[in-house]
N, CA and C atoms as a LAMMPS dump frame, in Angstrom:
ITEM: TIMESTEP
0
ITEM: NUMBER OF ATOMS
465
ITEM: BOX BOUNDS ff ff ff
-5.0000000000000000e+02 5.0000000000000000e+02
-5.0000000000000000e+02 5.0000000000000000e+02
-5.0000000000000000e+02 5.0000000000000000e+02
ITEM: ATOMS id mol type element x y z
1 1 1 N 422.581 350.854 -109.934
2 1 2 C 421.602 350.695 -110.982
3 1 3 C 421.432 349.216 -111.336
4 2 1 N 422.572 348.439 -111.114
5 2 2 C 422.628 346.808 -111.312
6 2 3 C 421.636 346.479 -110.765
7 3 1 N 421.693 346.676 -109.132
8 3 2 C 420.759 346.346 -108.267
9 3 3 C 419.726 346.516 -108.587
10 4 1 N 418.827 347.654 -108.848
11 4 2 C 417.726 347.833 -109.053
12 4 3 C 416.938 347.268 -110.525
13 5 1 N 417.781 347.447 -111.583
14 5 2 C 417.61 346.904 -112.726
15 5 3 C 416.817 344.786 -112.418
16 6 1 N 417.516 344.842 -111.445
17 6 2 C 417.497 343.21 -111.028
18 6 3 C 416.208 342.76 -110.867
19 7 1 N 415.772 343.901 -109.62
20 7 2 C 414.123 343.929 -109.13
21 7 3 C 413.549 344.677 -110.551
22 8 1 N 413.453 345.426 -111.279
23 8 2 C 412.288 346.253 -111.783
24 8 3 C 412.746 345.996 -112.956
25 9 1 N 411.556 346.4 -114.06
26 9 2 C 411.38 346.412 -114.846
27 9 3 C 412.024 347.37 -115.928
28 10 1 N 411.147 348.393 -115.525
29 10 2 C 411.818 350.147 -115.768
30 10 3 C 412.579 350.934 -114.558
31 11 1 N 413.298 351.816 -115.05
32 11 2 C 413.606 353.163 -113.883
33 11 3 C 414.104 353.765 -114.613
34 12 1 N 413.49 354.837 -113.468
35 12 2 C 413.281 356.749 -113.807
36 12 3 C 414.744 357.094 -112.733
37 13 1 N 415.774 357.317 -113.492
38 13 2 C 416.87 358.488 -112.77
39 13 3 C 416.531 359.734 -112.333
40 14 1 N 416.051 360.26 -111.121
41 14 2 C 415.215 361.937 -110.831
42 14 3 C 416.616 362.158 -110.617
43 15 1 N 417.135 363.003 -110.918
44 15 2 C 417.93 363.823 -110.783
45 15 3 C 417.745 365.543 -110.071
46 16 1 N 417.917 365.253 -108.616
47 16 2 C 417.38 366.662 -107.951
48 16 3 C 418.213 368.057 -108.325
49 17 1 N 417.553 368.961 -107.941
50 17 2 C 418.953 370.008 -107.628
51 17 3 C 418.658 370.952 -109.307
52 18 1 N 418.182 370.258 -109.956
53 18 2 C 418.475 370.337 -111.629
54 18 3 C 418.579 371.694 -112.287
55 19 1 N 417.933 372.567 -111.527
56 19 2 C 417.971 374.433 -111.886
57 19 3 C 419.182 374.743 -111.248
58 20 1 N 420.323 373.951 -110.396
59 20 2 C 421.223 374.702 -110.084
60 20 3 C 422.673 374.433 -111.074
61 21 1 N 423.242 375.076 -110.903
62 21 2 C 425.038 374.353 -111.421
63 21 3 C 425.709 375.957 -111.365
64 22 1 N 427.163 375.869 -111.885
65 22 2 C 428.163 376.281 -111.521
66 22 3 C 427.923 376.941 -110.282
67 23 1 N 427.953 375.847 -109.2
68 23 2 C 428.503 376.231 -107.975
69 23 3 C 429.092 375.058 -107.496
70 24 1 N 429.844 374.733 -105.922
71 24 2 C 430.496 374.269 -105.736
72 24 3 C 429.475 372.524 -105.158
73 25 1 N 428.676 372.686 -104.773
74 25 2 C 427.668 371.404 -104.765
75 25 3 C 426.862 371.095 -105.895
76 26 1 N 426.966 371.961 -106.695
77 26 2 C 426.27 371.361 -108.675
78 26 3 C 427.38 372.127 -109.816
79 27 1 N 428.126 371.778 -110.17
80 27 2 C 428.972 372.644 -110.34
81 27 3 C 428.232 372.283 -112.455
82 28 1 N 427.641 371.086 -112.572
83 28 2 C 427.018 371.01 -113.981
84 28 3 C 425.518 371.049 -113.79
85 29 1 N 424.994 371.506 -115.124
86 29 2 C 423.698 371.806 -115.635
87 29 3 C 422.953 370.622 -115.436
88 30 1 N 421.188 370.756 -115.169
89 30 2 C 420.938 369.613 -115.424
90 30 3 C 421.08 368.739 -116.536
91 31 1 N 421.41 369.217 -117.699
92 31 2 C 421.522 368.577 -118.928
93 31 3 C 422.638 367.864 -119.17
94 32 1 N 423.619 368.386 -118.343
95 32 2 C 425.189 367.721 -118.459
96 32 3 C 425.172 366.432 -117.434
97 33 1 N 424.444 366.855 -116.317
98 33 2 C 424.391 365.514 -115.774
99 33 3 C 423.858 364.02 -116.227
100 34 1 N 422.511 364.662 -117.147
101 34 2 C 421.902 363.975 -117.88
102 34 3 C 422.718 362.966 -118.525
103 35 1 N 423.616 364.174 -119.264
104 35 2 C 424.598 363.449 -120.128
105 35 3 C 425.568 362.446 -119.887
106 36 1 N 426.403 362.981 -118.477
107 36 2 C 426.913 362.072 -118.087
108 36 3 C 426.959 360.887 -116.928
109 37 1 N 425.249 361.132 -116.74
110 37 2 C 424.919 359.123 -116.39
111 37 3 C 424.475 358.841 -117.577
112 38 1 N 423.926 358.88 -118.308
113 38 2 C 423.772 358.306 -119.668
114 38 3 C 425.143 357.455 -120.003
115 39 1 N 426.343 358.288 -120.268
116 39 2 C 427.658 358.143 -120.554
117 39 3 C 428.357 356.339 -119.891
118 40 1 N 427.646 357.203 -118.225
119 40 2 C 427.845 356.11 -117.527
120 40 3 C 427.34 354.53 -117.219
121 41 1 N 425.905 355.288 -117.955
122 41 2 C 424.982 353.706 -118.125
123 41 3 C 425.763 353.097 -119.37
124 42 1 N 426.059 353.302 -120.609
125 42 2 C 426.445 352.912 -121.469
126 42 3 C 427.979 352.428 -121.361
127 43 1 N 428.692 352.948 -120.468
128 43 2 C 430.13 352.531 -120.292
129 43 3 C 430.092 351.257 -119.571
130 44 1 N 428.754 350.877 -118.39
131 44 2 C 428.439 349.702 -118.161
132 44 3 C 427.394 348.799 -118.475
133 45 1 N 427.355 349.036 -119.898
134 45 2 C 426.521 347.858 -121.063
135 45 3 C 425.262 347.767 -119.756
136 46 1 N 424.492 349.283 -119.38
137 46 2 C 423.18 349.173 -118.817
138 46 3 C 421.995 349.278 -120.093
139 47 1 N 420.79 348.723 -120.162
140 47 2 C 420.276 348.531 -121.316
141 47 3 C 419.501 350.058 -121.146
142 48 1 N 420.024 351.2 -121.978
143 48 2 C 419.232 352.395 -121.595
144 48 3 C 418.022 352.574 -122.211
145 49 1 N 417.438 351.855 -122.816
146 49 2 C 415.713 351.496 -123.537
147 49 3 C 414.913 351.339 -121.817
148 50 1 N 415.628 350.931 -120.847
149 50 2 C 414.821 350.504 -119.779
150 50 3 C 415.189 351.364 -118.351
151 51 1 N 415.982 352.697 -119.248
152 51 2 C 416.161 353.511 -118.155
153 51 3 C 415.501 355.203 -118.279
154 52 1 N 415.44 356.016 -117.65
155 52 2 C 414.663 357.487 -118.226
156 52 3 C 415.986 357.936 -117.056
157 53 1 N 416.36 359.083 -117.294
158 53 2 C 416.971 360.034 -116.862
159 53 3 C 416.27 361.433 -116.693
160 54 1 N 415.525 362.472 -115.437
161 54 2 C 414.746 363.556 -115.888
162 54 3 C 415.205 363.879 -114.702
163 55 1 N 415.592 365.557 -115.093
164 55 2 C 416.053 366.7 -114.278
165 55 3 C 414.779 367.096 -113.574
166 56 1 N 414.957 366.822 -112.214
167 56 2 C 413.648 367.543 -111.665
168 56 3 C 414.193 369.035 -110.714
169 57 1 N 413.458 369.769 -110.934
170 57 2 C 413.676 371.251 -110.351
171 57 3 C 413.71 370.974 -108.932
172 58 1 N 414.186 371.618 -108.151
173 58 2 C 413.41 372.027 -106.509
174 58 3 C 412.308 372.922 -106.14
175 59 1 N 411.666 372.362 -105.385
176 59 2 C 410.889 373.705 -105.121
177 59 3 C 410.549 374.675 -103.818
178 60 1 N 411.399 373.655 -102.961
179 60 2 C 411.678 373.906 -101.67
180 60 3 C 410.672 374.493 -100.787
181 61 1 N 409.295 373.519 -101.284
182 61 2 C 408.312 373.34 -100.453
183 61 3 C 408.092 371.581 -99.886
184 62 1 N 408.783 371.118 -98.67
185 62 2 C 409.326 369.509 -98.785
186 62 3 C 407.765 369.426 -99.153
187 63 1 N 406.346 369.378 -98.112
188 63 2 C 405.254 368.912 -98.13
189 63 3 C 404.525 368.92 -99.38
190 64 1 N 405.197 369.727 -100.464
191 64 2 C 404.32 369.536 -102.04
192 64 3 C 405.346 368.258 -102.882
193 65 1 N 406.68 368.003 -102.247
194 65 2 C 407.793 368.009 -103.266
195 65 3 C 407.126 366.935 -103.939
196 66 1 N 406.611 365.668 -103.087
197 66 2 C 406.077 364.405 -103.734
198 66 3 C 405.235 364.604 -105.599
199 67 1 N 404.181 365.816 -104.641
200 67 2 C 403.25 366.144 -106.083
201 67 3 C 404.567 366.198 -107.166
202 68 1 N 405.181 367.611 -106.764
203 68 2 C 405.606 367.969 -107.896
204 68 3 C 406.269 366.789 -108.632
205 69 1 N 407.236 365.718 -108.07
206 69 2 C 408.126 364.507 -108.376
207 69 3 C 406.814 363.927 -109.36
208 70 1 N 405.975 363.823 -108.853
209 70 2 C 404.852 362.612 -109.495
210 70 3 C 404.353 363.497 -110.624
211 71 1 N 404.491 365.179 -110.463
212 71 2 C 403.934 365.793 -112.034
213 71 3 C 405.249 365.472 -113.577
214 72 1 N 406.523 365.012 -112.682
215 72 2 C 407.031 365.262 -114.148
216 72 3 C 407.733 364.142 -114.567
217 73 1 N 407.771 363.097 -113.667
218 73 2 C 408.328 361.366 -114.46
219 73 3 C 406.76 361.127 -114.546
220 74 1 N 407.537 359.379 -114.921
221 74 2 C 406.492 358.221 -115.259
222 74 3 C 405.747 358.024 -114.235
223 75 1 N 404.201 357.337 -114.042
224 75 2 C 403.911 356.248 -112.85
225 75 3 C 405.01 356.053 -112.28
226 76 1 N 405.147 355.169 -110.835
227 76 2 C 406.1 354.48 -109.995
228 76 3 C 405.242 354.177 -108.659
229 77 1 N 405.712 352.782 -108.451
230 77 2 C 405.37 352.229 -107.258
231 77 3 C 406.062 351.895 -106.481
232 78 1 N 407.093 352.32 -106.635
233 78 2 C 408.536 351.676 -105.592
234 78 3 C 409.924 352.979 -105.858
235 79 1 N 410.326 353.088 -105.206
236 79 2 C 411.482 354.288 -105.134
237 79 3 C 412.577 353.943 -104.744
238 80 1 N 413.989 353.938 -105.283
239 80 2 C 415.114 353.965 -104.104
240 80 3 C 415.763 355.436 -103.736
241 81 1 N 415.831 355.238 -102.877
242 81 2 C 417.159 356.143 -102.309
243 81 3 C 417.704 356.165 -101.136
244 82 1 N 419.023 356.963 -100.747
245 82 2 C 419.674 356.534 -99.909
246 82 3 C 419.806 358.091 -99.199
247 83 1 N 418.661 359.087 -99.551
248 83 2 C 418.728 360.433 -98.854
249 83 3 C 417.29 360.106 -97.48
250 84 1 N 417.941 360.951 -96.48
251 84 2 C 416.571 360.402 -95.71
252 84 3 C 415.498 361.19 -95.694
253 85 1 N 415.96 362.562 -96.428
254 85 2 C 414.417 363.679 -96.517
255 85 3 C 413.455 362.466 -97.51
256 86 1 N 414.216 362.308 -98.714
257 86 2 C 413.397 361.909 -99.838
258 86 3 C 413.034 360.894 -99.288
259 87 1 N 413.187 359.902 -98.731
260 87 2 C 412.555 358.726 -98.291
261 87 3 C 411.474 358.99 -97.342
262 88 1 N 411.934 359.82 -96.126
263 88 2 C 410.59 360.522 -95.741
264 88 3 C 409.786 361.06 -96.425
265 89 1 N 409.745 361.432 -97.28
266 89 2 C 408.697 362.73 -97.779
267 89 3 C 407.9 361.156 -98.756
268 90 1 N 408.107 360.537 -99.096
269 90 2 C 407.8 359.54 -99.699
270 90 3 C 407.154 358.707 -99.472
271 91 1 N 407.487 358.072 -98.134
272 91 2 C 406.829 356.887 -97.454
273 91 3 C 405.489 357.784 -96.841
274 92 1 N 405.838 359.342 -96.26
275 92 2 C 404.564 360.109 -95.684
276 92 3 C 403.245 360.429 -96.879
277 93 1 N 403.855 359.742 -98.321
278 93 2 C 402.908 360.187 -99.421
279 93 3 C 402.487 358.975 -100.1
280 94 1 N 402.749 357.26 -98.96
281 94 2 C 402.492 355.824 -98.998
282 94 3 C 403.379 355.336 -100.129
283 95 1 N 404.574 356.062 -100.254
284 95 2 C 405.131 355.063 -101.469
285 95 3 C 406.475 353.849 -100.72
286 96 1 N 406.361 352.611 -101.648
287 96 2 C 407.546 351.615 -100.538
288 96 3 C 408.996 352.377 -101.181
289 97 1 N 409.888 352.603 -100.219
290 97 2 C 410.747 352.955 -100.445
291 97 3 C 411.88 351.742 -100.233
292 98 1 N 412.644 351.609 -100.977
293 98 2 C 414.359 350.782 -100.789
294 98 3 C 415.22 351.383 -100.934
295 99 1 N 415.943 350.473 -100.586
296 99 2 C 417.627 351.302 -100.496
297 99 3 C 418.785 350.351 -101.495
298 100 1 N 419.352 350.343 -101.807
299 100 2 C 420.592 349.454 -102.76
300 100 3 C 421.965 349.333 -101.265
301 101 1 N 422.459 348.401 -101.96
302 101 2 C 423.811 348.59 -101.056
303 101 3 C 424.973 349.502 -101.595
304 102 1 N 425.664 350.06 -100.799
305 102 2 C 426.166 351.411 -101.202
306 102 3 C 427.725 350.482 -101.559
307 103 1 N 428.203 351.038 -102.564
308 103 2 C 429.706 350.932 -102.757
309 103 3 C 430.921 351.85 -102.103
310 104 1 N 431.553 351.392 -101.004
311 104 2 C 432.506 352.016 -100.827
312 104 3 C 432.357 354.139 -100.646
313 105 1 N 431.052 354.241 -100.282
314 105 2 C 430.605 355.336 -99.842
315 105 3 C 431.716 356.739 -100.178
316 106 1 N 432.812 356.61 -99.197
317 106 2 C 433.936 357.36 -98.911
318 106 3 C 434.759 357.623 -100.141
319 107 1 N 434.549 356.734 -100.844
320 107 2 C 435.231 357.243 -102.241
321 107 3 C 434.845 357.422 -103.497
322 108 1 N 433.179 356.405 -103.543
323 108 2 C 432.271 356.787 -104.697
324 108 3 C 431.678 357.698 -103.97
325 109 1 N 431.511 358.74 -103.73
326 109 2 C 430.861 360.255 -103.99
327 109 3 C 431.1 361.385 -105.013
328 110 1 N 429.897 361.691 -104.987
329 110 2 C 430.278 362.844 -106.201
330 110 3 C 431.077 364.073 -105.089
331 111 1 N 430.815 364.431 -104.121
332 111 2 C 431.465 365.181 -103.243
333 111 3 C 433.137 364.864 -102.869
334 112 1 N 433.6 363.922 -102.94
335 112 2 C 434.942 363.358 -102.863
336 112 3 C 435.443 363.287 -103.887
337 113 1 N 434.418 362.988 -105.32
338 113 2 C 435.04 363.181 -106.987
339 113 3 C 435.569 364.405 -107.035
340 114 1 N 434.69 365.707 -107.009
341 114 2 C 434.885 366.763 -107.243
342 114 3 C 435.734 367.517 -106.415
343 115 1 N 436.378 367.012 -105.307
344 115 2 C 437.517 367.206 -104.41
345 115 3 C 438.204 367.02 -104.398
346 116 1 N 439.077 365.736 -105.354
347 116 2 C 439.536 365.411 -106.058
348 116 3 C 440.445 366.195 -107.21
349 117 1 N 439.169 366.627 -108.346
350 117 2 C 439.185 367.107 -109.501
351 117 3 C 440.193 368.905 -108.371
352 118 1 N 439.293 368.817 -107.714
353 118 2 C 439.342 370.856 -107.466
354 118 3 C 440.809 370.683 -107.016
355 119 1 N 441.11 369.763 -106.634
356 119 2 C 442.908 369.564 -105.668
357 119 3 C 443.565 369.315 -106.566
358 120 1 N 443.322 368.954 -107.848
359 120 2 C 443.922 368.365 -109.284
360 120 3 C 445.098 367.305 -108.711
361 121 1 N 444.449 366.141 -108.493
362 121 2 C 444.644 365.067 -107.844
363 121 3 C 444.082 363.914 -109.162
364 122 1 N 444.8 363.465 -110.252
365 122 2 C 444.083 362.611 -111.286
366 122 3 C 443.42 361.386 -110.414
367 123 1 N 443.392 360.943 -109.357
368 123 2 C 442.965 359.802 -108.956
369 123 3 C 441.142 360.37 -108.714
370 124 1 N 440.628 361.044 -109.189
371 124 2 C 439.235 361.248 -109.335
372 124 3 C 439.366 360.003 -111.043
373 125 1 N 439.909 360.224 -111.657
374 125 2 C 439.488 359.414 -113.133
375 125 3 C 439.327 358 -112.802
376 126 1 N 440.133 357.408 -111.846
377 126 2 C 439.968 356.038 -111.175
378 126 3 C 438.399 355.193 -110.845
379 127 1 N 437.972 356.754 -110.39
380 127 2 C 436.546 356.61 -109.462
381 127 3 C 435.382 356.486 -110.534
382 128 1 N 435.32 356.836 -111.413
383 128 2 C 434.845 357.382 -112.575
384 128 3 C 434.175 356.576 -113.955
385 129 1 N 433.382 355.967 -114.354
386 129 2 C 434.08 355.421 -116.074
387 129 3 C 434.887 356.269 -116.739
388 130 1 N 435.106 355.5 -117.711
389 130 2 C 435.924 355.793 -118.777
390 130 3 C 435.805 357.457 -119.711
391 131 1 N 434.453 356.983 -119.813
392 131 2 C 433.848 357.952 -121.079
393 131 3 C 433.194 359.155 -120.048
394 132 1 N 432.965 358.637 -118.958
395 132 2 C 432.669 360.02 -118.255
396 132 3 C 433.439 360.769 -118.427
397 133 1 N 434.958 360.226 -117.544
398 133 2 C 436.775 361.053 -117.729
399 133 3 C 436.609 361.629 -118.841
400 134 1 N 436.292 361.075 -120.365
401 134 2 C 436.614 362.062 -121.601
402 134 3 C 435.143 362.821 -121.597
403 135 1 N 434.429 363.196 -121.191
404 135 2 C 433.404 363.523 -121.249
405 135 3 C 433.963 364.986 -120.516
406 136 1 N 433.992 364.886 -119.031
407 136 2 C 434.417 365.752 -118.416
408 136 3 C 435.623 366.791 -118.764
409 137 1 N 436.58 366.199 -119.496
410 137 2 C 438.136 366.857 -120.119
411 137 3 C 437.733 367.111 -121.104
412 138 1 N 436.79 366.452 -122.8
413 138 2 C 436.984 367.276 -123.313
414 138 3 C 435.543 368.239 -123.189
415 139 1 N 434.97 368.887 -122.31
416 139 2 C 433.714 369.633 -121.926
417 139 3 C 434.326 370.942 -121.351
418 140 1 N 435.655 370.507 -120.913
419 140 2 C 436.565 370.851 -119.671
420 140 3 C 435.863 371.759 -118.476
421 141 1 N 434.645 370.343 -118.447
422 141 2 C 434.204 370.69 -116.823
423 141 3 C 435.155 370.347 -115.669
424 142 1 N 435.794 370.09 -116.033
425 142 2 C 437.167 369.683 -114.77
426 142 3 C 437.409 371.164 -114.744
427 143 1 N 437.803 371.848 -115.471
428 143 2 C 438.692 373.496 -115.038
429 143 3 C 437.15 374.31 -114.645
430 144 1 N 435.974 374.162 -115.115
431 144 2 C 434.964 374.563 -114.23
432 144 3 C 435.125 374.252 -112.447
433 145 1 N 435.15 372.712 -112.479
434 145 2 C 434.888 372.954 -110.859
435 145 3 C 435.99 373.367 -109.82
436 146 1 N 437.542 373.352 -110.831
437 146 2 C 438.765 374.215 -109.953
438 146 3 C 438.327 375.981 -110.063
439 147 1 N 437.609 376.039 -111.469
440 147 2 C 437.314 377.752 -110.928
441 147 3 C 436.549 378.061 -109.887
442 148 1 N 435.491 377.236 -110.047
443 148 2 C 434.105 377.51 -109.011
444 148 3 C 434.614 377.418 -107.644
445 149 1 N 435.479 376.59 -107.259
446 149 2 C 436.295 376.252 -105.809
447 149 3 C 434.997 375.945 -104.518
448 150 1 N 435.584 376.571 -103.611
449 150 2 C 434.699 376.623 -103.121
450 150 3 C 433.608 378.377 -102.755
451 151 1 N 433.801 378.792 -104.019
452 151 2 C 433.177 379.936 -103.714
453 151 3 C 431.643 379.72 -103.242
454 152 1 N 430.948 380.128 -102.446
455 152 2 C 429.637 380.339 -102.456
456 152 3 C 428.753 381.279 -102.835
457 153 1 N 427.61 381.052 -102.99
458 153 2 C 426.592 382.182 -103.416
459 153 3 C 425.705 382.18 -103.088
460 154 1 N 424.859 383.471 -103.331
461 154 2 C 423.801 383.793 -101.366
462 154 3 C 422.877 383.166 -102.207
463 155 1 N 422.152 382.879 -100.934
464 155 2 C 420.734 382.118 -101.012
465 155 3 C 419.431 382.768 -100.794
């Protein structure tokens, strides 16, 4: 977010996935996530007047997804990400897409956090801010994602 904050003005956090949670790849609501990058912008003195955070649904039509993205944030003329559907589906709908440089990949993931947490291994709090950690313990979404495990559910 440093990065990008650097180049732009404003940014919109889309947050995908947002109708799903307690399962083992969203195991929180979109609202909790909300909550805790918020948590996280503020634990690193990010100026959140110049940030939006919005849960966007799926709709798992890729060739509309653009519309739908553009029906529920702000304007935007520039995008990052580091998924390659979304960057495709993006650049095929003329928008410039970038990328940030990734930190240490292998251990900042939310997929390696929560693998972590499910192995009850405290070195997920390391990875983490501060206020996320109390965010997560006292929410006690931590004993959520050891229940959820890796159960799955049909599609």
């Amino acid at each position: 977010m440093k990065q990008i904050l650097e180049k732009e003005d404003d940014v919109v956090i889309a947050i995908g996935s947002a109708q799903y949670s307690h399962t083992p790849e969203n195991p929180f609501t979109g609202g909790e996530r909300v909550m805790l990058i918020k948590r996280a912008l503020r634990d690193e003195g990010l100026p959140l007047d110049r940030i939006d955070t919005i849960p966007i649904p799926d709709i798992n039509i890729h060739p509309l997804w653009v519309a739908h993205l553009v029906s529920l944030i702000p304007p935007f003329d520039r995008a990052y990400t580091h998924n390659t559907l979304v960057r495709r589906l993006l650049k095929d709908s003329g928008y410039e897409v970038h990328e940030t440089t990734l930190l240490e990949r292998s251990s900042y993931s939310a997929k390696h956090v929560r693998d972590l947490i499910r192995w009850n291994d405290s070195d997920w709090e390391t990875l983490v801010p501060g206020g996320v950690v109390s965010l997560i313990k006292e929410r006690k979404m931590d004993e959520r994602i050891r229940e959820i495990g890796e159960v799955r559910t049909k599609r």
